[in-house]
C-alpha positions, 0 to 999 in steps of 0.5 A: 419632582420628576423622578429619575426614569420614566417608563413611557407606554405607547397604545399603538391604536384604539378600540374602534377607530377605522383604518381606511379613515385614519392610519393605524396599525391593524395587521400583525406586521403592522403592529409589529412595525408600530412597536419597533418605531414606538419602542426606537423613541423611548416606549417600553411598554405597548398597550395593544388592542386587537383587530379582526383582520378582515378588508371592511371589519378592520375597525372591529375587535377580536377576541379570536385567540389565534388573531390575538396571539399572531400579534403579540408574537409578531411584537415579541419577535420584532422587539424582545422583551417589550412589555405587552399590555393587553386589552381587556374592555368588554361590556357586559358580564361575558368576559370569555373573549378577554379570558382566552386571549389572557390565557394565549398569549400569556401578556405581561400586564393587561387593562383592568377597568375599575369602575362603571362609567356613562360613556359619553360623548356631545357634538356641537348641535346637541346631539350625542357622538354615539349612543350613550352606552355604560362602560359597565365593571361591576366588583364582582366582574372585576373579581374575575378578571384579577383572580384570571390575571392572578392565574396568568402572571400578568400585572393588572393595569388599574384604569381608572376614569374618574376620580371614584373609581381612583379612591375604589382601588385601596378598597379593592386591596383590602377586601383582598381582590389583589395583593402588593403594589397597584399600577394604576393609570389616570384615565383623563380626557374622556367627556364624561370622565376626568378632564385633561387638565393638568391641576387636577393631577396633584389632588389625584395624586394625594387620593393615592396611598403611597405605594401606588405606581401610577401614569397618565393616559391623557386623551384629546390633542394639545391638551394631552402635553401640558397634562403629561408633562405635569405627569413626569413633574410629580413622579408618574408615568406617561402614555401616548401613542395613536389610541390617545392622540393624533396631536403633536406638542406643535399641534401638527396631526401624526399618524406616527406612534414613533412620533408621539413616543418621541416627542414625550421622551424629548420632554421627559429629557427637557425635565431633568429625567431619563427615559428607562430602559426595558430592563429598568422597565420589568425590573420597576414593575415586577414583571 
């Protein structure tokens, strides 16, 4: 049953997709604007990664602490109190550049992978889209990202991308990795993780213990709307935005976070809910 207010995420761009190729905001005026037009359609929350600044290595991220904090103030100061969601995915055991940025820019919440996973992607004549590589996060590499984010104040956003790494996170709460209520996020549509598919949403949701705050990350195009519709049906909440999909419900390509975060607010709406509110939004999720 949708449930009363919805809190709508925008990830205002990706990891590494190229800006010379596809229009997304790198720069911190850019960011900034991006989460103006984001937050103007509905979005309270912003999922940030950053970028080195850079002409030609504007397609890499930074985990320089002064080029992550001139983002994030650029955001506070274009949009008080919007929710600032940083990145965290690194591989390997070094976590001391997602560590520093935490640490700076003191953001609200921030990604916590929870689980390994093979990243992978095929094209069409059987060869791969990038060299298979682990997305690796190991417990006790989780164990020091949560005490840091314990450290900073800032809500753990449990990403999960497939359906063990989901049933892990009760498991984490009682060996005492973290305490209180979870937000975790439904990572689907990643080709070696949960599909996008929206039938699968009530069995992830039955593997969840009852206090767990939750939302769906839907990755691909016109797949993305039935699934995030499905979402707001069942009580979750939603993210979109130019990370996840170039796609609007019409198929139409965007290069607009304002555009997607509006078209998923037109269809909270549609579904007999309401989009909430910063104040709603802190409030909801205790930061």
């Amino acid at each position: 049953m949708t449930k009363e207010k919805t809190i709508i995420t925008c990830a205002l761009t990706g990891v590494l997709t190229d800006p010379v190729k596809h229009r997304v905001p790198v720069t911190a005026k850019e960011m900034a604007q991006a989460a103006r037009e984001a937050h103007d359609a509905g979005a309270t929350v912003v999922h940030c990664h950053f970028r080195q600044q850079e002409e030609g290595k504007r397609h890499l991220p930074s985990w320089d602490p002064d080029v992550c904090a001139e983002i994030v103030e650029a955001i506070r100061s274009e949009v008080p109190g919007l929710v600032i969601n940083c990145s965290t995915g690194v591989i390997g055991p070094d976590i001391s550049g997602p560590v520093s940025v935490l640490r700076r820019v003191k953001a609200e919440m921030a990604a916590m992978n929870s689980g390994s996973l093979n990243y992978l992607k095929i094209r069409s004549d059987g060869q791969w889209a990038w060299p298979p590589m682990l997305f690796d996060n190991p417990v006790e590499k989780i164990e020091k990202y949560l005490k840091v984010m314990e450290e900073t104040n800032t809500l753990p956003e449990f990403e999960c991308f497939d359906t063990g790494i989901l049933r892990s996170i009760s498991m984490f709460r009682r060996a005492g990795l973290f305490k209180g209520k979870p937000f975790v996020s439904l990572v689907m549509g990643v080709a070696s993780g949960m599909p996008a598919k929206a039938e699968w949403l009530p069995l992830l949701k039955a593997e969840m213990e009852e206090d767990f705050h939750w939302q769906v990350i839907a990755i691909g195009r016109q797949e993305v709307w039935p699934l995030l519709e499905k979402a707001v049906e069942l009580g979750g909440d939603i993210r979109t935005g130019l990370e996840d999909t170039f796609y609007l419900p019409s198929g139409e390509k965007t290069f607009s976070n304002g555009a997607l975060v509006e078209a998923a607010a037109q269809m909270v709406r549609r579904l007999g809910g309401e989009v909430s509110s910063l104040v709603e939004t802190r409030r909801d999720l205790g930061v």
